[in-house]
N, CA, C and O atoms as a GROMACS GRO file, in nm:
protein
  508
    1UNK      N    1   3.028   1.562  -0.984
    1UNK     CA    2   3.029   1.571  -0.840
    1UNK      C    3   2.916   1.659  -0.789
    1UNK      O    4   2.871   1.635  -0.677
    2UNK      N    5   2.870   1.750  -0.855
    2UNK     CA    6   2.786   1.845  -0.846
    2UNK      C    7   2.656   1.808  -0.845
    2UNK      O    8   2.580   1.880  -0.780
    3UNK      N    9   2.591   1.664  -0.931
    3UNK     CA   10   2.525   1.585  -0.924
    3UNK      C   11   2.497   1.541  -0.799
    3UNK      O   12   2.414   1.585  -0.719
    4UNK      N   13   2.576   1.445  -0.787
    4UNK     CA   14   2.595   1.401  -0.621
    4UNK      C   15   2.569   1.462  -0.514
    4UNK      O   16   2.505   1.401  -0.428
    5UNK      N   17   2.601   1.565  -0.494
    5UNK     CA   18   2.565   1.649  -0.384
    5UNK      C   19   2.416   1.690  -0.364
    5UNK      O   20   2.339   1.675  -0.268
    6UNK      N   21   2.400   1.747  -0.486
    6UNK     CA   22   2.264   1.804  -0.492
    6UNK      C   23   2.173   1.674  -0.441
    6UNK      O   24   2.126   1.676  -0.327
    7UNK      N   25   2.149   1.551  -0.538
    7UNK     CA   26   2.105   1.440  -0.515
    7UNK      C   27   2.100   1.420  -0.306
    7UNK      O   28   2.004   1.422  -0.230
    8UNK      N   29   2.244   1.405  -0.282
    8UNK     CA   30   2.236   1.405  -0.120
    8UNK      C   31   2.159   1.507  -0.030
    8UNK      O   32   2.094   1.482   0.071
    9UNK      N   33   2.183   1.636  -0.095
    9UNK     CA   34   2.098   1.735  -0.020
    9UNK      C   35   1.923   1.735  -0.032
    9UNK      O   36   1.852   1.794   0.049
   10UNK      N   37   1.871   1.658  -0.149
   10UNK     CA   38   1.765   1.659  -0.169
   10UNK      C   39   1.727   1.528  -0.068
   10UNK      O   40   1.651   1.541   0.028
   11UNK      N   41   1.779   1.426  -0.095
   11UNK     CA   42   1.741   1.288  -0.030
   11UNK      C   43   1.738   1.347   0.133
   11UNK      O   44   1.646   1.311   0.206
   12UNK      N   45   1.855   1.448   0.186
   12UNK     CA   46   1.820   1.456   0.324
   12UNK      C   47   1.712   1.536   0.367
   12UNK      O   48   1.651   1.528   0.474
   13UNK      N   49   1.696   1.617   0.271
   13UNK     CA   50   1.538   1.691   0.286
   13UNK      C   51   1.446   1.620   0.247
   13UNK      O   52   1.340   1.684   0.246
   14UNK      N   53   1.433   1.494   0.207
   14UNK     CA   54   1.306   1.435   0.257
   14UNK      C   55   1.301   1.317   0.364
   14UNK      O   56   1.197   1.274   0.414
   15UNK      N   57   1.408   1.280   0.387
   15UNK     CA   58   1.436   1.238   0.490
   15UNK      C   59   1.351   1.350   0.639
   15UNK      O   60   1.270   1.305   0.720
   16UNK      N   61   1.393   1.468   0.634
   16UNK     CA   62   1.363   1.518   0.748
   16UNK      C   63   1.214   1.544   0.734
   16UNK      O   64   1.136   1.528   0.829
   17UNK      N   65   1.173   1.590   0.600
   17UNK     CA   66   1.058   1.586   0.578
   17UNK      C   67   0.948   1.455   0.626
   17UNK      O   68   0.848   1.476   0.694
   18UNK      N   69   0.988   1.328   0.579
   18UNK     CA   70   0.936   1.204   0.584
   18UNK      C   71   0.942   1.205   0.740
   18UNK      O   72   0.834   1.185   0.795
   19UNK      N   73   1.046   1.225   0.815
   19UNK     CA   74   1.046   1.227   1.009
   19UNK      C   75   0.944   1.318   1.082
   19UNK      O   76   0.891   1.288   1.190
   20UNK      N   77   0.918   1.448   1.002
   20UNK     CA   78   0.866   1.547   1.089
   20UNK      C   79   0.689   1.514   1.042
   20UNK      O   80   0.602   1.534   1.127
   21UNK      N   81   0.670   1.488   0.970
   21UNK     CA   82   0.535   1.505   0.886
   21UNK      C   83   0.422   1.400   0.992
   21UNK      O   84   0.300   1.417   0.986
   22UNK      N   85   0.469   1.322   1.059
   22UNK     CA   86   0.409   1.230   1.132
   22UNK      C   87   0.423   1.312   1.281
   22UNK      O   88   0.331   1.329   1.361
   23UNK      N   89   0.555   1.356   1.296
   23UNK     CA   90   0.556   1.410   1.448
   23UNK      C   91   0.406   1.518   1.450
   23UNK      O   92   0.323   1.510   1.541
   24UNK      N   93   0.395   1.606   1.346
   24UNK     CA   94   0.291   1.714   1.362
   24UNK      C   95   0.154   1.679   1.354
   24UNK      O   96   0.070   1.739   1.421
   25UNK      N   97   0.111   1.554   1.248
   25UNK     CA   98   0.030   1.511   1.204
   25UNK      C   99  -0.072   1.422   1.306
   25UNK      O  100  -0.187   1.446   1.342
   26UNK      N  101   0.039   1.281   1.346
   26UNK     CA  102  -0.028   1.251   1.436
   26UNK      C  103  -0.133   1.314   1.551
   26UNK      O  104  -0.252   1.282   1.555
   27UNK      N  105  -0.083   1.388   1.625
   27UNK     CA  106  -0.186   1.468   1.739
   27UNK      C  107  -0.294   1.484   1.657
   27UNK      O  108  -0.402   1.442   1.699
   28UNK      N  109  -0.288   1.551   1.523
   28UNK     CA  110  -0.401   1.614   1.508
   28UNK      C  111  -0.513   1.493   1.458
   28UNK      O  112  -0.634   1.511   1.473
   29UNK      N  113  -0.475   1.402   1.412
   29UNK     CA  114  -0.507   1.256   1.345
   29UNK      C  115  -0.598   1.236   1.518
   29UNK      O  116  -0.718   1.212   1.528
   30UNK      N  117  -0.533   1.247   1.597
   30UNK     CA  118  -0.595   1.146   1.749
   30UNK      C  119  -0.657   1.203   1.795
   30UNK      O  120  -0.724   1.134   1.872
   31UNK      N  121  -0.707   1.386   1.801
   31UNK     CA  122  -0.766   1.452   1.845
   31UNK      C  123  -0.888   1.464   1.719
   31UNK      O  124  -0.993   1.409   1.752
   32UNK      N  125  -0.889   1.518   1.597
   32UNK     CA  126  -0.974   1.428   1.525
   32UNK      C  127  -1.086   1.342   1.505
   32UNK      O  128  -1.209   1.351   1.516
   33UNK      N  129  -0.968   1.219   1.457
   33UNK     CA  130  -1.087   1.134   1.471
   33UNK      C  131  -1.101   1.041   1.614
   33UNK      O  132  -1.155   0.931   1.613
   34UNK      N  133  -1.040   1.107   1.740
   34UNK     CA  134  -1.061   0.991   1.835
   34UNK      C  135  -1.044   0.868   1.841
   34UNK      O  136  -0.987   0.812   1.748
   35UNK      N  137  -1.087   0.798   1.948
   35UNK     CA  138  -0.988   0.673   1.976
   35UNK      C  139  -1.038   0.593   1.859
   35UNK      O  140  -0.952   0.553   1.782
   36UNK      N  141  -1.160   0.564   1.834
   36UNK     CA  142  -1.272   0.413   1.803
   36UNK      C  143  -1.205   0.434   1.646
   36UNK      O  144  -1.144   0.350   1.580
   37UNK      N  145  -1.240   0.586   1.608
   37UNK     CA  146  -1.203   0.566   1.458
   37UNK      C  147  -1.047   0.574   1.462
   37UNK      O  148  -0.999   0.517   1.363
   38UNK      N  149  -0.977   0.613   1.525
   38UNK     CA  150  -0.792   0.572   1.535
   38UNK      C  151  -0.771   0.464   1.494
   38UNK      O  152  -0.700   0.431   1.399
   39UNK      N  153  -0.867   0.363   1.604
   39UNK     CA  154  -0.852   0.236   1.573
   39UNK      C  155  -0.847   0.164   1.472
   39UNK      O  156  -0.760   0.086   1.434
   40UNK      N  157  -0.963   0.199   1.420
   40UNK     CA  158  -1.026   0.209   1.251
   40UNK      C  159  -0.933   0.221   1.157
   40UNK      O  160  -0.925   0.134   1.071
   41UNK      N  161  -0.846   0.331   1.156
   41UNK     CA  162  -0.765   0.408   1.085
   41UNK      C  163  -0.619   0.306   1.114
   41UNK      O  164  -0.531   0.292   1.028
   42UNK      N  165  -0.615   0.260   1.207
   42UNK     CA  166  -0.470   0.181   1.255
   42UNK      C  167  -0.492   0.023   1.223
   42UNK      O  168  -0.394  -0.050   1.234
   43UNK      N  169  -0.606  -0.028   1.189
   43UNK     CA  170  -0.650  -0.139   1.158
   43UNK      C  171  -0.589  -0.162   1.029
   43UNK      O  172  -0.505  -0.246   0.996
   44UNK      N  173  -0.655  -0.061   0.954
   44UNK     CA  174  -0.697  -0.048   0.760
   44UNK      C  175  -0.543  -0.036   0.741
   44UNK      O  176  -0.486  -0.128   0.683
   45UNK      N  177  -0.472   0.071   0.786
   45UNK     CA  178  -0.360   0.141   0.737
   45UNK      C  179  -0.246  -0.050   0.768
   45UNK      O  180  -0.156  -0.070   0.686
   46UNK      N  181  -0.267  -0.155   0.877
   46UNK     CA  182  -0.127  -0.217   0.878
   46UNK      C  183  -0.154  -0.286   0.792
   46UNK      O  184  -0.055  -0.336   0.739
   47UNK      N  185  -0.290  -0.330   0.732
   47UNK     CA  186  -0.367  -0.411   0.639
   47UNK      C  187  -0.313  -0.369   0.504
   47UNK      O  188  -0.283  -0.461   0.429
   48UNK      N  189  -0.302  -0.291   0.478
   48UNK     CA  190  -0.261  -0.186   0.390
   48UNK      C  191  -0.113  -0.193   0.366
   48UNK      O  192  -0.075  -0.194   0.249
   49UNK      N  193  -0.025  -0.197   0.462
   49UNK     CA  194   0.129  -0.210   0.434
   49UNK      C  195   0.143  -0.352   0.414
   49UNK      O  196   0.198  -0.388   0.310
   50UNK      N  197   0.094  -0.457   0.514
   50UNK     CA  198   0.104  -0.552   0.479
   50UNK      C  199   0.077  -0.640   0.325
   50UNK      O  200   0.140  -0.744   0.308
   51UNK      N  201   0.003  -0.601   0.244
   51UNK     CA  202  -0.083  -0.639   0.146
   51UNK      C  203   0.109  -0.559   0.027
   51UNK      O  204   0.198  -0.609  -0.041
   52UNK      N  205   0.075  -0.446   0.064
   52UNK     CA  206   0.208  -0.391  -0.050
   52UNK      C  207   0.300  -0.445   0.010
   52UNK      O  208   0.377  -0.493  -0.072
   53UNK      N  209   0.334  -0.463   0.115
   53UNK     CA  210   0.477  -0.556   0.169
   53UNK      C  211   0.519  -0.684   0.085
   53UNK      O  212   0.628  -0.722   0.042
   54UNK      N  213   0.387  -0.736   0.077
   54UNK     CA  214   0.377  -0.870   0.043
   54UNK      C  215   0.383  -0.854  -0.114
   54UNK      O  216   0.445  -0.931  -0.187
   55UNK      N  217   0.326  -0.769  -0.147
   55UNK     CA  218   0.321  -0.730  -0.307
   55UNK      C  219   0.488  -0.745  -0.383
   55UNK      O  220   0.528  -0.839  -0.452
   56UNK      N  221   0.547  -0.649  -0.352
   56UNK     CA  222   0.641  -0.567  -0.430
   56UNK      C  223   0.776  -0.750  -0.416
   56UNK      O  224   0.856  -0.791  -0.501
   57UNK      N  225   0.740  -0.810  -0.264
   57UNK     CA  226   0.853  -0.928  -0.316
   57UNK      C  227   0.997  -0.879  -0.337
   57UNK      O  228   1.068  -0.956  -0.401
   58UNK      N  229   1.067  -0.738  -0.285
   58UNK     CA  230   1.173  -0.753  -0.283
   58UNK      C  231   1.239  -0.734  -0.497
   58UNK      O  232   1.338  -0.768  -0.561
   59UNK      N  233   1.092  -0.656  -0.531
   59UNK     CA  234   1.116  -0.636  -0.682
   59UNK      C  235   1.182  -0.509  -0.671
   59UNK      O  236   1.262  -0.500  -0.764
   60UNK      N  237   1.183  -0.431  -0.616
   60UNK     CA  238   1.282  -0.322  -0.607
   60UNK      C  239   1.385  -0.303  -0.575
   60UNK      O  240   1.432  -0.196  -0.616
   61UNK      N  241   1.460  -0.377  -0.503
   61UNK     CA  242   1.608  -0.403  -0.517
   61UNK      C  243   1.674  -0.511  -0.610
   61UNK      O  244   1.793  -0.519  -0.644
   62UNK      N  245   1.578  -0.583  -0.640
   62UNK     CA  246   1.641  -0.672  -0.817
   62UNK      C  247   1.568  -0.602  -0.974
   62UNK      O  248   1.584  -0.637  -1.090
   63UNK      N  249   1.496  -0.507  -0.921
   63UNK     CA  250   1.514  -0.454  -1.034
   63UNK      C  251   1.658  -0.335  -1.081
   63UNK      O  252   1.705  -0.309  -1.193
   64UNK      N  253   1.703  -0.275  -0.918
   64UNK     CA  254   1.777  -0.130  -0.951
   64UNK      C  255   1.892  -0.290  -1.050
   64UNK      O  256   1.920  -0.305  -1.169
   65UNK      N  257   1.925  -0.375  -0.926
   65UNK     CA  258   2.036  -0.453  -1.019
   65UNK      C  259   2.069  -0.507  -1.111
   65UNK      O  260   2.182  -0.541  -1.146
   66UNK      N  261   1.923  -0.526  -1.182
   66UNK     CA  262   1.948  -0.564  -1.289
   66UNK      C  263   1.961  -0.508  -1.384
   66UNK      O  264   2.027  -0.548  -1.480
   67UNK      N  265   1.890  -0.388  -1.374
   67UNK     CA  266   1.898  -0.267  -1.505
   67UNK      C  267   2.001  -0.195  -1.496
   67UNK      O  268   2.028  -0.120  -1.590
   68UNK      N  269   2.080  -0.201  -1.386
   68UNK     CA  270   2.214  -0.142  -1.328
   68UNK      C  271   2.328  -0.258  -1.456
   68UNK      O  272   2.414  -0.206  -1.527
   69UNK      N  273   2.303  -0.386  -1.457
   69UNK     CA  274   2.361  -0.476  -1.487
   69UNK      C  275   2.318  -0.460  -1.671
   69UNK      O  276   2.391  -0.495  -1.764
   70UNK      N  277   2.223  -0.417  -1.676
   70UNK     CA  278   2.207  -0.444  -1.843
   70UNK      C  279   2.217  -0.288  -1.907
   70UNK      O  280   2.170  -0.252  -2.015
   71UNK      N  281   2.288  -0.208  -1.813
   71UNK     CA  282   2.252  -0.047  -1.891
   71UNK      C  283   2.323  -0.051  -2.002
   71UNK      O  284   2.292   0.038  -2.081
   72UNK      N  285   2.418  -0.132  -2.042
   72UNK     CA  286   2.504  -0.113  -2.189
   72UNK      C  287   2.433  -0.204  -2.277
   72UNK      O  288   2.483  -0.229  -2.386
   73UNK      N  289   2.302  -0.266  -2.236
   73UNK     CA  290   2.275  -0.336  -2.372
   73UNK      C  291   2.116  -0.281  -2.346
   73UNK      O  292   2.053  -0.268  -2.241
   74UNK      N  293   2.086  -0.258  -2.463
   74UNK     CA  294   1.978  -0.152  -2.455
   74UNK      C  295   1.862  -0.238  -2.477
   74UNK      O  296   1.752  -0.206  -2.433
   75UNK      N  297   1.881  -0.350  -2.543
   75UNK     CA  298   1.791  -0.472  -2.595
   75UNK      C  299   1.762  -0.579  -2.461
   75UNK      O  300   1.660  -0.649  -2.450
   76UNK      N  301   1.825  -0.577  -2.407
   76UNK     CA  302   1.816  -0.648  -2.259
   76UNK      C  303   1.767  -0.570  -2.164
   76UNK      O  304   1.697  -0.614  -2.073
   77UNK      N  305   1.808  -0.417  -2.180
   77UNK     CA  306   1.770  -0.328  -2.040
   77UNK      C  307   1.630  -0.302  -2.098
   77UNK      O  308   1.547  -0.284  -2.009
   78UNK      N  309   1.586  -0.296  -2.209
   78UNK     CA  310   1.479  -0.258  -2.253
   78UNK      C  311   1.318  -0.368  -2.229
   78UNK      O  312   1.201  -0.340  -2.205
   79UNK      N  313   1.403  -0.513  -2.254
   79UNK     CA  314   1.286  -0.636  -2.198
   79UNK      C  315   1.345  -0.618  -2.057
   79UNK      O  316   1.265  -0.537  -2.010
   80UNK      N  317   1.402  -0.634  -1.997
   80UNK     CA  318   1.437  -0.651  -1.821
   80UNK      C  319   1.291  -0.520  -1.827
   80UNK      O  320   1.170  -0.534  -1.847
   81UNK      N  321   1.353  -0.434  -1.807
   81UNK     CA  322   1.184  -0.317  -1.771
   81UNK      C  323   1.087  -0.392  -1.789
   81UNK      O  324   1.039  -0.450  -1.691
   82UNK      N  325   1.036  -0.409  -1.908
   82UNK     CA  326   0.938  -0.451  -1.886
   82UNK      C  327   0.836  -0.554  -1.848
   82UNK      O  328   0.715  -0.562  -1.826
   83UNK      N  329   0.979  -0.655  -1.850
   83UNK     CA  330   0.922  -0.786  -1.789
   83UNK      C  331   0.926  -0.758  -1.619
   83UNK      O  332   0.862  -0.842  -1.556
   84UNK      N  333   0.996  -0.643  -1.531
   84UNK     CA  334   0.974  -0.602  -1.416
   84UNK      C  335   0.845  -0.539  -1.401
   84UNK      O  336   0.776  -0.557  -1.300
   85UNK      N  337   0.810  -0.465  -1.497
   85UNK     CA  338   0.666  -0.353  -1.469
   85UNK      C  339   0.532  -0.451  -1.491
   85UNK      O  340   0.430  -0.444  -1.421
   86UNK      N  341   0.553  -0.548  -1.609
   86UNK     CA  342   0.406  -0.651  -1.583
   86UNK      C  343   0.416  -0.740  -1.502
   86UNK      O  344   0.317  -0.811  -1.487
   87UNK      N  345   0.544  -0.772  -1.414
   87UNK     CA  346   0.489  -0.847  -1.295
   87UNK      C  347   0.452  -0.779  -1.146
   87UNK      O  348   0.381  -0.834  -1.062
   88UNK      N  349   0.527  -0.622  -1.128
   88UNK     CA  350   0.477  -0.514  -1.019
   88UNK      C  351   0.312  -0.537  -1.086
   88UNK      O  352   0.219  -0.582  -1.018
   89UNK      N  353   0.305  -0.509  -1.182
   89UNK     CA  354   0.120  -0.495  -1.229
   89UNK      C  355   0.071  -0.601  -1.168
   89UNK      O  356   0.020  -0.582  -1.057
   90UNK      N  357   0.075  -0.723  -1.219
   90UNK     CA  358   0.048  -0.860  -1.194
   90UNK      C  359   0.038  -0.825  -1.000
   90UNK      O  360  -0.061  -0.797  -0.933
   91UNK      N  361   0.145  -0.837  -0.969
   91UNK     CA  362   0.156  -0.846  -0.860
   91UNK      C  363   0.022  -0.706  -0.777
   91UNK      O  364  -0.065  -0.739  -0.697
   92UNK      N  365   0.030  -0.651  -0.795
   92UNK     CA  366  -0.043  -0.481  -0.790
   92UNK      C  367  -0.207  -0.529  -0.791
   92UNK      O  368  -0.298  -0.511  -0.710
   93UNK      N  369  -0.200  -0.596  -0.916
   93UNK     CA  370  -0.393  -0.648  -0.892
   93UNK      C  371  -0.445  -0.736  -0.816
   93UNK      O  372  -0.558  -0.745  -0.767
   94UNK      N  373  -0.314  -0.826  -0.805
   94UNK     CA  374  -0.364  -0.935  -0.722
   94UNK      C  375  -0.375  -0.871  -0.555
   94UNK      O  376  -0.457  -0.900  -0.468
   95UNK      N  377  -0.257  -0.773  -0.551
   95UNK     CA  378  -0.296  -0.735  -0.371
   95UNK      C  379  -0.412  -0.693  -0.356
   95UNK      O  380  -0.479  -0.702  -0.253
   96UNK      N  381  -0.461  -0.620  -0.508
   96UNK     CA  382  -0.602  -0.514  -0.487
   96UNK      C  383  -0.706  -0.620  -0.453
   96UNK      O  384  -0.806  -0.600  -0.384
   97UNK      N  385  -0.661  -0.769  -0.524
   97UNK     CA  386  -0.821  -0.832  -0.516
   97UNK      C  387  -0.799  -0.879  -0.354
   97UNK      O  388  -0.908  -0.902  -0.300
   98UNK      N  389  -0.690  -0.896  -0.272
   98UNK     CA  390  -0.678  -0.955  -0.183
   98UNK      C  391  -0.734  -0.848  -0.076
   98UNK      O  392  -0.812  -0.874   0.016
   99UNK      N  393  -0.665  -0.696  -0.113
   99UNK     CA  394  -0.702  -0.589  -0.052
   99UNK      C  395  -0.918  -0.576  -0.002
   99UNK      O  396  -0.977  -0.558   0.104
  100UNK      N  397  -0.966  -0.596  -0.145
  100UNK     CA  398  -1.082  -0.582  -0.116
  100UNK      C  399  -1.158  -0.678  -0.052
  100UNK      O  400  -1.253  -0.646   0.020
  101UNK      N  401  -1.118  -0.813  -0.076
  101UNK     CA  402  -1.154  -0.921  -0.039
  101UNK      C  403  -1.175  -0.956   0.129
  101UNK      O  404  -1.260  -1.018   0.192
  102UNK      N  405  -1.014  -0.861   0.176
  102UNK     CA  406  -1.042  -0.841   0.325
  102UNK      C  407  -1.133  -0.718   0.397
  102UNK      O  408  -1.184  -0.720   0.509
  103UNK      N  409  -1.136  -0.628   0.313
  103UNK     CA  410  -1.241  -0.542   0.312
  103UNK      C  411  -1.395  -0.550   0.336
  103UNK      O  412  -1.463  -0.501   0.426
  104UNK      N  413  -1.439  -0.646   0.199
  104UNK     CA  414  -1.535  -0.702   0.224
  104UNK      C  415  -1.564  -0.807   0.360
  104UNK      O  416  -1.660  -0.792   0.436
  105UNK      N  417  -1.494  -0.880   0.368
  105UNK     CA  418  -1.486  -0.988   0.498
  105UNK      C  419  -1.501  -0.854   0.641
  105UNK      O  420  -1.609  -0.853   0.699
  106UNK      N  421  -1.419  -0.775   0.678
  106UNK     CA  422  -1.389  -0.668   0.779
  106UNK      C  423  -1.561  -0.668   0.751
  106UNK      O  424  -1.634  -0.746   0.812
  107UNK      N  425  -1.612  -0.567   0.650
  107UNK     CA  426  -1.728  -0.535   0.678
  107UNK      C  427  -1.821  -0.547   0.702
  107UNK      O  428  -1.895  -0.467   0.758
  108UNK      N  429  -1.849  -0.684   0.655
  108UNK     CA  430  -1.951  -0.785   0.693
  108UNK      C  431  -1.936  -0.876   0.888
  108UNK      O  432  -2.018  -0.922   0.969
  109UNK      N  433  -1.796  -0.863   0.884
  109UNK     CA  434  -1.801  -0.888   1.043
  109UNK      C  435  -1.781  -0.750   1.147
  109UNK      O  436  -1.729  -0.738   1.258
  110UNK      N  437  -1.810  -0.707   1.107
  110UNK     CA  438  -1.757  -0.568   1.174
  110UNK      C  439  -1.849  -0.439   1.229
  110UNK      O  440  -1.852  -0.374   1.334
  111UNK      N  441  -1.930  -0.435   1.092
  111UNK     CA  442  -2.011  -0.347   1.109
  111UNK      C  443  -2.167  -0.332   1.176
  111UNK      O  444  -2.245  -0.422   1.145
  112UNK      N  445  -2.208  -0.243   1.249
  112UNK     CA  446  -2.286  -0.267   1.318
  112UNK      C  447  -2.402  -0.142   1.240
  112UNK      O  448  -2.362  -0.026   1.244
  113UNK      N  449  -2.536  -0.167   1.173
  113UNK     CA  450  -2.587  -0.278   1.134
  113UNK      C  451  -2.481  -0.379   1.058
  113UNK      O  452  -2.373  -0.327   1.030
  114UNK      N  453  -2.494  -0.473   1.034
  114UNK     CA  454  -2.421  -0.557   0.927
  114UNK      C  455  -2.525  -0.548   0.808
  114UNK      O  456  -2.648  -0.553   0.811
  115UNK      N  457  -2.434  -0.531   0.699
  115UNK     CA  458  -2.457  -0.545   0.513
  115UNK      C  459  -2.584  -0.682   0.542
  115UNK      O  460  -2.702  -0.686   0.507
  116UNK      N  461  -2.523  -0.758   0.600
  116UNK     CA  462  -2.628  -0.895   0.601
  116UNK      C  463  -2.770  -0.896   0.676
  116UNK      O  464  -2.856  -0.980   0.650
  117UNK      N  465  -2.788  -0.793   0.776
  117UNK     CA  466  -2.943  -0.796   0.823
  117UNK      C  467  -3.028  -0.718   0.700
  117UNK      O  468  -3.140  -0.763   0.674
  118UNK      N  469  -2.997  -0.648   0.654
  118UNK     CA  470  -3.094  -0.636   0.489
  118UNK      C  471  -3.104  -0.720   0.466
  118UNK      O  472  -3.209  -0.756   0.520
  119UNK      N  473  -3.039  -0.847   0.380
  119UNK     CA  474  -3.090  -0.965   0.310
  119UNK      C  475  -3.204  -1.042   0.408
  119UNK      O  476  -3.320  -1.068   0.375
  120UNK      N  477  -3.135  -1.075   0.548
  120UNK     CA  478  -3.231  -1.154   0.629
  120UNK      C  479  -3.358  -1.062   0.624
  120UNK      O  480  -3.458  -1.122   0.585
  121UNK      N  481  -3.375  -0.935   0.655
  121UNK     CA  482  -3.528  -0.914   0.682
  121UNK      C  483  -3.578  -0.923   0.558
  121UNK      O  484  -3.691  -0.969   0.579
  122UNK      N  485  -3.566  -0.908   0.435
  122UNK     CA  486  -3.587  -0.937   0.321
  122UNK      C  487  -3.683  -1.095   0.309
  122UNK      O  488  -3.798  -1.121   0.273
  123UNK      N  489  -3.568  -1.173   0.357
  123UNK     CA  490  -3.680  -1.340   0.308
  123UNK      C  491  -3.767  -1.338   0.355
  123UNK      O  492  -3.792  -1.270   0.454
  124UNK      N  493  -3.842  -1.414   0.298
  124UNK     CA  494  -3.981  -1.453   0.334
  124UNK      C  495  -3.954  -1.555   0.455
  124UNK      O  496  -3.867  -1.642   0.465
  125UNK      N  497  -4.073  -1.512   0.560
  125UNK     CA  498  -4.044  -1.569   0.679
  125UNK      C  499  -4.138  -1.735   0.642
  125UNK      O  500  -4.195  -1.764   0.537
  126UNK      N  501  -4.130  -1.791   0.722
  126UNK     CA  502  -4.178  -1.957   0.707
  126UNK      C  503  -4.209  -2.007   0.803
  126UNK      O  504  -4.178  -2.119   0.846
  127UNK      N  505  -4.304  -1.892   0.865
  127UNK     CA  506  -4.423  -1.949   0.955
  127UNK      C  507  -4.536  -1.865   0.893
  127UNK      O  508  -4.652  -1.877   0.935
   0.00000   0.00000   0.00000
C-alpha cells in the first residue's frame, strides 16, 4: 500500500509540475524570441507532435497490455518486448526520415535567401 501512495504522490507532482512549467515559460518564450520566430517555433514544434503522434500508433497502451497479459510467462513477455521495441524503432526512423524530409521541403520554400539561389547563380548562363 505504501507503494501506491508514494507512486500517487509522485505522479501528482509531476502533474503540477508538467501544468506550471508552461504557465512560467511561455511569457518568457514570447518576449524572447518574438512574434516571427514564435511563429517559427509554433510551426516546427505541431510538426513535431504530429510526426510522434503518428509514430507511436497507439503502441503504448498495447504494449502496457500485453506485457501486463504475459508477466507469468517469461518466454512470451520476453519476445512481446521485443518485438514492441523494434517496431517503436522501425516506427522512430521512419518519422525521422519523414521529420527531415519536411524540414528540408520547409526550407527550401521558406527561407529567404533560399538554399536554391546558390545553385542558380552557379550555372552557366546561355547567352
Amino acid at each position: 500500500m505504501k507503494s501506491i501512495t508514494q507512486n500517487y504522490i509522485y505522479n501528482f507532482i509531476y502533474q503540477i509540475v508538467v501544468l506550471l512549467i508552461p504557465i512560467f515559460l511561455s511569457p518568457y518564450l514570447a518576449q524572447t524570441l518574438g512574434p516571427k520566430n514564435l511563429g517559427i517555433y509554433g510551426y516546427i514544434y505541431s510538426v513535431c507532435n504530429i510526426i510522434s503522434t503518428i509514430s507511436l500508433i497507439g503502441s503504448y497502451n498495447f504494449g502496457i497490455r500485453q506485457i501486463a497479459y504475459y508477466r507469468d510467462n517469461i518466454k512470451q513477455f520476453t519476445s512481446f518486448f521485443w518485438e514492441l521495441f523494434w517496431l517503436r524503432l522501425i516506427l522512430g526512423c521512419i518519422s525521422l526520415i519523414i521529420y527531415f524530409t519536411i524540414a528540408y521541403i520547409s526550407c527550401l520554400l521558406y527561407t529567404s535567401p533560399s538554399p536554391r539561389d546558390g545553385l542558380l547563380s552557379r550555372m552557366p548562363s546561355s547567352a
